[in-house]
C-alpha positions as CSV (number, residue, x, y, z in Angstrom):
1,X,135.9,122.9,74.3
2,X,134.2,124.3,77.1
3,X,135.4,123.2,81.1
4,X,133.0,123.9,84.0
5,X,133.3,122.5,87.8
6,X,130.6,122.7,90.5
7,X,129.7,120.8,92.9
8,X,126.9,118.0,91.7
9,X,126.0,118.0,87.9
10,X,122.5,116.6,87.3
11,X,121.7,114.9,83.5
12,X,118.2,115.2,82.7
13,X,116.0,118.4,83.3
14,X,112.6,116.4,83.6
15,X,110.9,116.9,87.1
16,X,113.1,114.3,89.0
17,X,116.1,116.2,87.7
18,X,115.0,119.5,88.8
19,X,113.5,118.2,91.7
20,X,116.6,116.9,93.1
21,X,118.3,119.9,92.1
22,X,115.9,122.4,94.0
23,X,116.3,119.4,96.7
24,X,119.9,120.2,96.8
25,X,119.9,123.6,96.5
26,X,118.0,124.4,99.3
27,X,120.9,122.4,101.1
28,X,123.3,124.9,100.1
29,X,124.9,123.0,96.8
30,X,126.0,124.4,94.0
31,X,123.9,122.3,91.3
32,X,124.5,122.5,87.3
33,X,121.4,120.6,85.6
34,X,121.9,119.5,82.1
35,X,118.9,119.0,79.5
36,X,119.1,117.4,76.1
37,X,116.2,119.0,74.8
38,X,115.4,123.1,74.7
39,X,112.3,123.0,75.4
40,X,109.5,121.3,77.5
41,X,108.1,118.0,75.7
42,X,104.1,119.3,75.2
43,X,103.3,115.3,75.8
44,X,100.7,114.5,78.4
45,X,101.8,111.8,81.1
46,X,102.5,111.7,84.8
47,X,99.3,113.8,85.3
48,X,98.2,111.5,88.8
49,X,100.2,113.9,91.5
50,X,99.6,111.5,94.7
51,X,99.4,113.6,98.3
52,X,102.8,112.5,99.2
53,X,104.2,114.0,95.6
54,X,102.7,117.3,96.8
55,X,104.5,116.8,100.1
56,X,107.5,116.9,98.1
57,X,106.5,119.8,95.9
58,X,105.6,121.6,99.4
59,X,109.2,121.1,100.4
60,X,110.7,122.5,97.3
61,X,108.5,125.3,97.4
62,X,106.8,124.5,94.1
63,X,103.1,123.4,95.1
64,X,101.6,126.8,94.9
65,X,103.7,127.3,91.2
66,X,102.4,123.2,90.5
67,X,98.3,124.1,92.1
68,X,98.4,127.6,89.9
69,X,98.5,125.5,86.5
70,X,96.0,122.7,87.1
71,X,94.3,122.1,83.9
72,X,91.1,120.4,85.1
73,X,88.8,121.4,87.2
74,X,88.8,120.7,90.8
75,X,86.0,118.1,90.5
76,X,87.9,116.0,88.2
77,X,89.6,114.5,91.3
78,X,92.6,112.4,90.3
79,X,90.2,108.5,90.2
80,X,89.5,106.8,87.4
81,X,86.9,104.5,86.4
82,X,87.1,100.5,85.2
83,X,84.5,99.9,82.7
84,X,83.8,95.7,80.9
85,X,84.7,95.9,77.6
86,X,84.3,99.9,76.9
87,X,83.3,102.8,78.8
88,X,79.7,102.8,78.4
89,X,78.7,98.8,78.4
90,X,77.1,99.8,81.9
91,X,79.5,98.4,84.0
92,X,81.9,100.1,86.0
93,X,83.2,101.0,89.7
94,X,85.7,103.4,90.6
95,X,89.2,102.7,90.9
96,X,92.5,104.5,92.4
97,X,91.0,107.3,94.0
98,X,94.1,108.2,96.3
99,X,91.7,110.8,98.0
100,X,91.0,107.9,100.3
101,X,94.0,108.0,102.0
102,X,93.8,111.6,102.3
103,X,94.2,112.1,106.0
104,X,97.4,110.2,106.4
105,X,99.3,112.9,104.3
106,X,100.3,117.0,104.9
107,X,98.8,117.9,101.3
108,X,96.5,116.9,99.0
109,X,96.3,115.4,95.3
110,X,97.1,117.6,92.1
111,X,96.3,116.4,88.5
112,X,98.5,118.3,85.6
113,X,100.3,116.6,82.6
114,X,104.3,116.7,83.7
115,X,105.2,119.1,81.0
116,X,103.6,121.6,83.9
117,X,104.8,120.2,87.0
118,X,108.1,120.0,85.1
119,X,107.2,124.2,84.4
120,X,106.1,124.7,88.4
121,X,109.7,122.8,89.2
122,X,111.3,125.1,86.9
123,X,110.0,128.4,87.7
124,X,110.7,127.4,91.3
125,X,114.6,126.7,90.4
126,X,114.6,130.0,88.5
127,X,113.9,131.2,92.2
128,X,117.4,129.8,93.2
129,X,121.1,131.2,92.0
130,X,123.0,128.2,92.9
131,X,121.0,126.1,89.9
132,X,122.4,126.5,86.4
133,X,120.2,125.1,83.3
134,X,122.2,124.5,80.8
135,X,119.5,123.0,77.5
136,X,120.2,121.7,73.9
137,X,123.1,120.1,75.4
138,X,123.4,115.8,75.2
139,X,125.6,113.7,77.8
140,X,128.0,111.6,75.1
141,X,129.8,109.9,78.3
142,X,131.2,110.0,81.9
143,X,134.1,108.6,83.5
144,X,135.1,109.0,87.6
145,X,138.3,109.7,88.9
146,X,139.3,109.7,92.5
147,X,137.3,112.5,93.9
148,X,135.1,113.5,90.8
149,X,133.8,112.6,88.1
150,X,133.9,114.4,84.6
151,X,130.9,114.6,81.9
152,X,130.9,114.8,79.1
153,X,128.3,116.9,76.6
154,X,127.8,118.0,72.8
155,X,125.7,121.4,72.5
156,X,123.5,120.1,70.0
157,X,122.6,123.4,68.2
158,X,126.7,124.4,68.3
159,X,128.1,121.2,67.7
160,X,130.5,122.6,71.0
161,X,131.9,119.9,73.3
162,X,131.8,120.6,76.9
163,X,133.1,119.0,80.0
164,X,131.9,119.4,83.5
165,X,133.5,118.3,86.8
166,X,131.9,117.6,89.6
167,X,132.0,116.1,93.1
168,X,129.0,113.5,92.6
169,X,127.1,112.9,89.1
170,X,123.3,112.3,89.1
171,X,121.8,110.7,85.9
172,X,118.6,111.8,85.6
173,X,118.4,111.1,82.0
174,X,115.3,108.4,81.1
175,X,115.0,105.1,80.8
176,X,117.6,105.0,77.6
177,X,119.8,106.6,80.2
178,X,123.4,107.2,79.1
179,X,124.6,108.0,82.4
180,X,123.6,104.6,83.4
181,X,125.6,102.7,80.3
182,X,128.6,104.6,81.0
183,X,128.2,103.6,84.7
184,X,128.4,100.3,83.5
185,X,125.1,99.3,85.3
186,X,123.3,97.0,83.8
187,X,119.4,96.6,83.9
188,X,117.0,93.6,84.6
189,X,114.4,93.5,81.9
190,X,111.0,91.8,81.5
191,X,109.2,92.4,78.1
192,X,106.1,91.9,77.6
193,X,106.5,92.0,74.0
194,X,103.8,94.5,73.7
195,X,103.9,98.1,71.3
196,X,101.7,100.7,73.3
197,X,100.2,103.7,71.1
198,X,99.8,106.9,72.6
199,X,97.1,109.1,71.1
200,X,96.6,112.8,72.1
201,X,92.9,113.9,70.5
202,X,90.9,116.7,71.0
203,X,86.5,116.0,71.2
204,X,84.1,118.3,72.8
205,X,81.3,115.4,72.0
206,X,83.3,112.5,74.3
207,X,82.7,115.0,77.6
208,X,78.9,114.9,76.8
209,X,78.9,111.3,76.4
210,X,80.6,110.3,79.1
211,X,78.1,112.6,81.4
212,X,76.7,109.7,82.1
213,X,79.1,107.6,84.1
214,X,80.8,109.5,87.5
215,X,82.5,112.1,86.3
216,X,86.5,110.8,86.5
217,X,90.0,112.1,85.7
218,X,90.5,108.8,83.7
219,X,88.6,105.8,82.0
220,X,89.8,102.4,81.5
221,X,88.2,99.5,79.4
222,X,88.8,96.0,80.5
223,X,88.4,94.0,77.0
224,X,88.8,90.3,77.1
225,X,90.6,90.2,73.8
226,X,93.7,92.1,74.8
227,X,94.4,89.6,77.9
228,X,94.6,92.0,80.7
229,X,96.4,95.0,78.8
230,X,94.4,98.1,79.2
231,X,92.6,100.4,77.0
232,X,92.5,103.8,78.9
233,X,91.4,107.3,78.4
234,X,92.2,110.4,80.3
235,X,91.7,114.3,80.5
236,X,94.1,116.5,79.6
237,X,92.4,119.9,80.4
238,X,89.0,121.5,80.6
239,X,89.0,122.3,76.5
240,X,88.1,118.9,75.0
241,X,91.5,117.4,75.3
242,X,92.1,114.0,75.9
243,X,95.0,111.3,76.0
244,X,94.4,107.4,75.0
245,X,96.9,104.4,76.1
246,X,96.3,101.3,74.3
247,X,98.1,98.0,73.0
248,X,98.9,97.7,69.1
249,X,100.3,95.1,66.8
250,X,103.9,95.3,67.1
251,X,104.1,96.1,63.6
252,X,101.9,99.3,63.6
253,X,102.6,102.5,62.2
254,X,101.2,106.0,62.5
255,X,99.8,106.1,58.7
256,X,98.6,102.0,58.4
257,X,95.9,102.1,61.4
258,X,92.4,103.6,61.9
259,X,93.2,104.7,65.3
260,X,89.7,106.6,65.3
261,X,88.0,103.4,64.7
262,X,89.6,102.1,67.7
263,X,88.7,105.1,70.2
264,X,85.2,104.5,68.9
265,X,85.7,101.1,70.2
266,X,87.4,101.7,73.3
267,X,84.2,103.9,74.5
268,X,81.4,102.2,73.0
269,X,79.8,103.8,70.1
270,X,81.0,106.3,67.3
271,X,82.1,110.2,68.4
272,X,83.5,113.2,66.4
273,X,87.4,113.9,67.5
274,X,90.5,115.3,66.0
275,X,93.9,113.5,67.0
276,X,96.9,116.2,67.0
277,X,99.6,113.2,67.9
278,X,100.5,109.5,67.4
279,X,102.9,107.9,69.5
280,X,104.6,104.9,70.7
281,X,106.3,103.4,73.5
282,X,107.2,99.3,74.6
283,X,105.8,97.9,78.0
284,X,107.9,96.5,79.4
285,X,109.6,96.7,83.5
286,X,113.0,97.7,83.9
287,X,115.0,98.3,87.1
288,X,119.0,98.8,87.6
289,X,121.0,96.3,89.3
290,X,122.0,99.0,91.5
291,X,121.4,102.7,91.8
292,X,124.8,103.9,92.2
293,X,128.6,103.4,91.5
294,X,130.9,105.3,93.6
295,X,130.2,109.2,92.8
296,X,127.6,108.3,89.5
297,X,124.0,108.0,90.9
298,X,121.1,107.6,89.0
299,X,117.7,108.3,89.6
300,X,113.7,108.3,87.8
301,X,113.1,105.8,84.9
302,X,117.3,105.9,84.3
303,X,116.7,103.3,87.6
304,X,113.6,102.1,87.0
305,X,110.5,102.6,84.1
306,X,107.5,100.4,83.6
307,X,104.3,101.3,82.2
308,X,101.8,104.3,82.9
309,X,99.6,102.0,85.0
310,X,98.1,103.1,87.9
311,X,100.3,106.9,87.8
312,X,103.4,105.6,89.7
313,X,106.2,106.5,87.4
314,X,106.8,110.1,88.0
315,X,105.8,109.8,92.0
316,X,108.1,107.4,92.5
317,X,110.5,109.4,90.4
318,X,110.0,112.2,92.9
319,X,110.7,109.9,96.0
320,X,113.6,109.2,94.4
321,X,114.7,112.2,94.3
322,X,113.5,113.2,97.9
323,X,115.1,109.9,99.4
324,X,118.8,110.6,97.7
325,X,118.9,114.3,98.5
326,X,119.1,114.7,102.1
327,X,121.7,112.0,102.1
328,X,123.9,113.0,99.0
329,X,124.0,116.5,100.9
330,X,125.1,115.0,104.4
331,X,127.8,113.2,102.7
332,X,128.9,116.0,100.3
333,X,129.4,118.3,103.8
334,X,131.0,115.3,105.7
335,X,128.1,114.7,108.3
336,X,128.1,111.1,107.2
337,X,130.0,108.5,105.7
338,X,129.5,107.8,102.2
339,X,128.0,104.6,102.8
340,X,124.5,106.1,103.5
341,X,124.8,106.6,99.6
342,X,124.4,102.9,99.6
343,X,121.2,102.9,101.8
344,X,119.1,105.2,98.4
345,X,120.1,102.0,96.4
346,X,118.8,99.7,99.1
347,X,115.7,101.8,99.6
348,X,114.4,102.9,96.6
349,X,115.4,99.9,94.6
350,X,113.4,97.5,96.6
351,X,110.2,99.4,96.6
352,X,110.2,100.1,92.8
353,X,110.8,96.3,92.3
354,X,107.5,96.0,95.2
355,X,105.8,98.2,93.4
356,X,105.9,96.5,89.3
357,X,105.6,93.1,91.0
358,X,102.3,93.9,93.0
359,X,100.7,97.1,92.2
360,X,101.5,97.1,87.8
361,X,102.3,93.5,87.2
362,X,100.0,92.1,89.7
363,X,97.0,93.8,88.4
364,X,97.7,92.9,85.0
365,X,97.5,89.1,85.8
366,X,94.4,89.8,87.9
367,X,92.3,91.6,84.8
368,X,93.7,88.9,82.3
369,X,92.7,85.8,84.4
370,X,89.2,87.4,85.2
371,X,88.5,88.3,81.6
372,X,89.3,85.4,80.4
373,X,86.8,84.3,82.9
374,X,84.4,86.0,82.2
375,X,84.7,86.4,78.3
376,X,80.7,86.4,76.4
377,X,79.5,85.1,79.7
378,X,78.6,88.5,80.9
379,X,75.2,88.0,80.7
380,X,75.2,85.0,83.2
381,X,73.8,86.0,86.8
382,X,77.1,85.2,88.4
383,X,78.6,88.0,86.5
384,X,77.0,91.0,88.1
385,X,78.8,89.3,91.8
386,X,81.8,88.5,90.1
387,X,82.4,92.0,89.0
388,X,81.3,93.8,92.2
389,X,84.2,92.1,93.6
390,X,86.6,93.4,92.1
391,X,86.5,96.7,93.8
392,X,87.7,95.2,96.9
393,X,90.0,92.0,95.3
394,X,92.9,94.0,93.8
395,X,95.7,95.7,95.6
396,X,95.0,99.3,95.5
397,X,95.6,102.7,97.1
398,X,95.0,101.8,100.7
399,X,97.9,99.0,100.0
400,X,100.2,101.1,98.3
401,X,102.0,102.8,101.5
402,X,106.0,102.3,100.9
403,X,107.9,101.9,103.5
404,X,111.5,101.5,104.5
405,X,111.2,98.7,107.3
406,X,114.0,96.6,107.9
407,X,116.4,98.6,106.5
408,X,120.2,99.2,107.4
409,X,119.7,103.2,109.3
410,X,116.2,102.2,110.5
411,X,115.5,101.0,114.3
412,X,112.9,98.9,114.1
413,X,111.5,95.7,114.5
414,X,113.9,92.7,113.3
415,X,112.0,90.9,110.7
416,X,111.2,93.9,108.8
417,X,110.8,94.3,105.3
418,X,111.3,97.0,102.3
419,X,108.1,97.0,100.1
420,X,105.5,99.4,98.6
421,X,102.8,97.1,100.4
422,X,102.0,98.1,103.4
423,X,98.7,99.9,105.4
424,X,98.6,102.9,106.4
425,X,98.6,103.7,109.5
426,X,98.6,106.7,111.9
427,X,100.8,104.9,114.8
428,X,104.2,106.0,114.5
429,X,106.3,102.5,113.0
430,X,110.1,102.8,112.5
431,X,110.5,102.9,108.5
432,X,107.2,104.3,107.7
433,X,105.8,107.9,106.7
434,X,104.7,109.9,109.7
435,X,101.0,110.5,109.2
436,X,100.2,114.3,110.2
437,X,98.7,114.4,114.2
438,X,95.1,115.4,114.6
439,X,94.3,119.5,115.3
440,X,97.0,120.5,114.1
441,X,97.4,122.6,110.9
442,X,99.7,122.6,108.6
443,X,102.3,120.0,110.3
444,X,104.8,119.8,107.4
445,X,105.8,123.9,107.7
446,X,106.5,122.7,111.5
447,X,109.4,119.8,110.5
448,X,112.9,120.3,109.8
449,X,114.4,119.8,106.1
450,X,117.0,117.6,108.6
451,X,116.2,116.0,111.5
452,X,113.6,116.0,113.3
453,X,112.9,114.8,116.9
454,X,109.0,115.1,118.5
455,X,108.4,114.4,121.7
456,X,106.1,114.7,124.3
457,X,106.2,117.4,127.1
458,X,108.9,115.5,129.9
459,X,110.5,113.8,127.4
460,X,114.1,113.8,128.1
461,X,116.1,115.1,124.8
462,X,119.6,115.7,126.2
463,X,121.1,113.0,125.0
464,X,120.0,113.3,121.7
465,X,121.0,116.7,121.5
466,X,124.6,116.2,123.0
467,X,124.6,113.3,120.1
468,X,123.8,116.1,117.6
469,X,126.5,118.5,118.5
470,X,128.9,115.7,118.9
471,X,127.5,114.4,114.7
472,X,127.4,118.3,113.7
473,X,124.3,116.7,112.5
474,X,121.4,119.4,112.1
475,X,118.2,118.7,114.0
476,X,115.2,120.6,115.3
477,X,112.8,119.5,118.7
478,X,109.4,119.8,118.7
479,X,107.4,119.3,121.8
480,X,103.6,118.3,121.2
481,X,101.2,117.8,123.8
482,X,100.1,114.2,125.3
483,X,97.0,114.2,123.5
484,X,98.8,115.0,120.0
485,X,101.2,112.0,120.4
486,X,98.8,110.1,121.3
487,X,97.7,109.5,118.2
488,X,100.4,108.0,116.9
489,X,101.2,106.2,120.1
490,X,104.3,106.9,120.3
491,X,106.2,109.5,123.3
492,X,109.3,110.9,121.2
493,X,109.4,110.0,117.1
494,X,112.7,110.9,115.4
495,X,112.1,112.2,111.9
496,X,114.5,111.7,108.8
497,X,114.6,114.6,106.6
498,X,112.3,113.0,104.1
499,X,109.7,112.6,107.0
500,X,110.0,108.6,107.7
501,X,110.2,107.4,111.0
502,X,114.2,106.6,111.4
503,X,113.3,105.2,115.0
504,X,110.5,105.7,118.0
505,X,109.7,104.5,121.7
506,X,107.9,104.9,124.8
507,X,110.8,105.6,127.1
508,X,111.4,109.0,129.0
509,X,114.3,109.7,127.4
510,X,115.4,109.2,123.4
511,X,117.8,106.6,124.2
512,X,121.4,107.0,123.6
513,X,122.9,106.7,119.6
514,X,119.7,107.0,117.7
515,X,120.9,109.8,115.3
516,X,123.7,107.9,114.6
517,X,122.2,104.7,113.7
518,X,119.9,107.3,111.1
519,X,123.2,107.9,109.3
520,X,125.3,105.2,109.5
521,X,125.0,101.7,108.1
């Protein structure tokens, strides 16, 4: 049996794990990340990098790696298109195009299948001598003792059992998370009872016939006759590969269905194609009663998983990962009590929930109700209104903004609350992403990886500063000029290290006790 200690030991070498382990890292950790599997899963999900992922990407120092590899073309964009029924019945409108909300973000939108961002992420970590990869090696089990927790692991090529301790455990691992069992957390469940194929094909022909609706990263058909589950196509790469999402009979198998037939359904008339993998997967929602248990975390579909709908799942894996870093680092060097742990569960766990129940769930019940509708009655009049509606009737990108207001180390407004709905906004509001001011470039290589406090030019920071030297809590000033914060009306913002808005004002002076409220429960 093999023994190691370090410092944080991360299960799960997908992009959330390595994410958080560049995250820490760069904090001055020593980080070991374990992956079951040797090498990257060629499987292509997770493509829809939103603006704020590449924010995180940016701060890991893995965009350029990430931008480097993009499979598509740049006019692919990262929108899809709804279409009645199947891709070419003529009807369509354009649908999550994040590219609208553009200008409230430092970067902007990437589209490659996560076996490449989880490449970018890795080549990045290679970058860093406090990260150790260990692959081919399974977690069996964990169990805590007073100050550290010890892991368990089989080397599955060896057979070798190996044992790491470790000051805090992160469970990374996927939504059949072992970490979380042996946590003893338990998970909230709703199935919807439905078996979801994957199908990776490969069809020069599809590009040509689709060159006649707006040319989109994705395709989904709305048909009446799976009740508001979708049929959905999407690009892979430039080369005539392509990945299809679709509901099945629960009893379906790789070798007893024409799946051809039904991608000739799904876009309207007959094509030539060659399918190079079948898989399958449940829908169903999923979320931990809580994200933590003393020194076991757990992050990424071992918290939360629903289905691909809408490109969610690994962004909100990656703010995850961005939300519990800064704060597992300031309690691993002391700065704060290890109660702020509690505030990732509070966070995070919220905003997942917010985001199944109105932006996946929501939208599912929306498409079934108008389907059923609408069903053979398409060629009524009242159709052609009904379904230019529904570009502006569901919750979409410029409602998905997720925000942390009302919680327990943010100053703002009584009342609020934690949700993924929100607007965005470029006022800076206590709990919310700070949107980037106008003229001025690059903004995110300007901000602190800890705090951050802007203010404008007679702003009085020395009592904020005294604050930081009495925490020995890191923090950086920037002073911007009156027409800069004007923007986001606001005369001195203080910035958390994953760039939301711990607390704001008007005053002349950042009042007394603001850092410490940021930390502290």
């Amino acid at each position: 049996m093999t023994s190691i200690e370090t410092e944080i030991v991360i299960v799960g070498g997908g992009p959330v794990g390595i994410g958080l382990a560049i995250d820490l890292a760069q904090r001055g950790h020593e980080i070991t990340v374990v992956e079951k599997y040797q090498h990257l899963q060629q499987v292509p999900k997770g493509q829809n990098l939103t603006p704020r992922t590449m924010e995180h990407l940016t701060a890991w120092g893995a965009s350029g790696f990430a931008r480097a590899l993009r499979p598509t073309s740049r006019k692919t964009g990262n929108g899809g298109l709804n279409c009645w029924k199947n891709l070419l019945s003529g009807h369509h409108y354009s649908w999550l195009n994040r590219e609208n909300v553009q200008q409230f973000y430092y970067q902007t939108v990437e589209r490659l299948p996560q076996y490449l961002t989880e490449q970018a992420l890795r080549t990045r970590a290679e970058q860093l001598e406090s990260i150790h990869l260990l692959t081919d090696c399974e977690a069996t089990g964990c169990s805590q003792k007073t100050k550290n927790v010890h892991t368990q692991f089989l080397n599955r090529s060896t057979g070798e059992k190996i044992v790491i301790e470790s000051d805090f455990l992160v469970g990374c691992d996927g939504s059949r998370s072992v970490i979380r069992d042996a946590a003893m957390i338990k998970q909230t469940n709703n199935d919807h009872d439905k078996k979801m194929a994957l199908i990776v094909f490969r069809s020069q022909e599809l590009d040509e016939l689709l060159s006649t609706l707006p040319f989109s990263a994705f395709y989904n058909a709305l048909d009446p006759k799976l009740q508001g589950y979708w049929k959905f196509i999407g690009r892979v790469n430039d080369q005539g590969d392509w990945f299809f999402h679709a509901p099945v009979a629960n009893d379906c198998s790789k070798d007893d269905f024409d799946f051809t037939a039904y991608l000739h359904e799904t876009v309207g008339q007959p094509f030539s194609l060659t399918i190079s993998y079948v898989g399958f997967w449940d829908l169903r929602f999923a979320v931990a009663e809580r994200y933590r248990t003393d020194r076991i975390l757990i992050a990424g579909d071992a918290a939360h998983s629903h289905p691909p709908y809408g490109g969610y799942g690994i962004n909100t894996g990656f703010e995850d990962a961005r939300n519990l870093g800064w704060k597992l680092s300031f309690c691993q060097k002391g700065l704060a009590p290890d109660e702020l742990l509690d505030t990732y569960d509070e966070e995070r766990r919220l905003v997942f929930q917010s985001t199944a129940d109105h932006f996946i769930e929501h939208l599912i019940h929306q498409d079934r109700k108008f389907l059923n509708t609408w069903d053979d009655r398409d060629l009524e009049p009242e159709f052609e209104t009904a379904w230019g509606q529904r570009t502006t009737d569901n919750l979409t990108v410029m409602q998905y903004e997720p925000h942390y207001s009302g919680s327990s180390i943010v100053d703002g407004e009584d009342g609020g609350s934690i949700s993924a709905v929100g607007d965005h906004q470029i006022e800076a509001r206590a709990g919310h992403h700070l949107a980037p001011p106008p003229d001025y470039d690059d903004f995110q290589s300007s901000l602190s990886k800890d705090f951050t406090v802007i203010c404008a030019e007679d702003t009085d920071l020395s009592e904020i500063m005294h604050e930081s030297k009495q925490l020995k809590i890191p923090i950086q000033a920037i002073t911007m000029t009156f027409k800069q914060m004007a923007s986001w009306n606001r005369s001195w913002i203080l910035l958390r290290p994953d760039h939301f808005v711990a607390s704001s004002g008007n005053d002349s002076e950042v009042p007394v006790g603001q850092l410490k409220k940021a930390i502290i429960p």
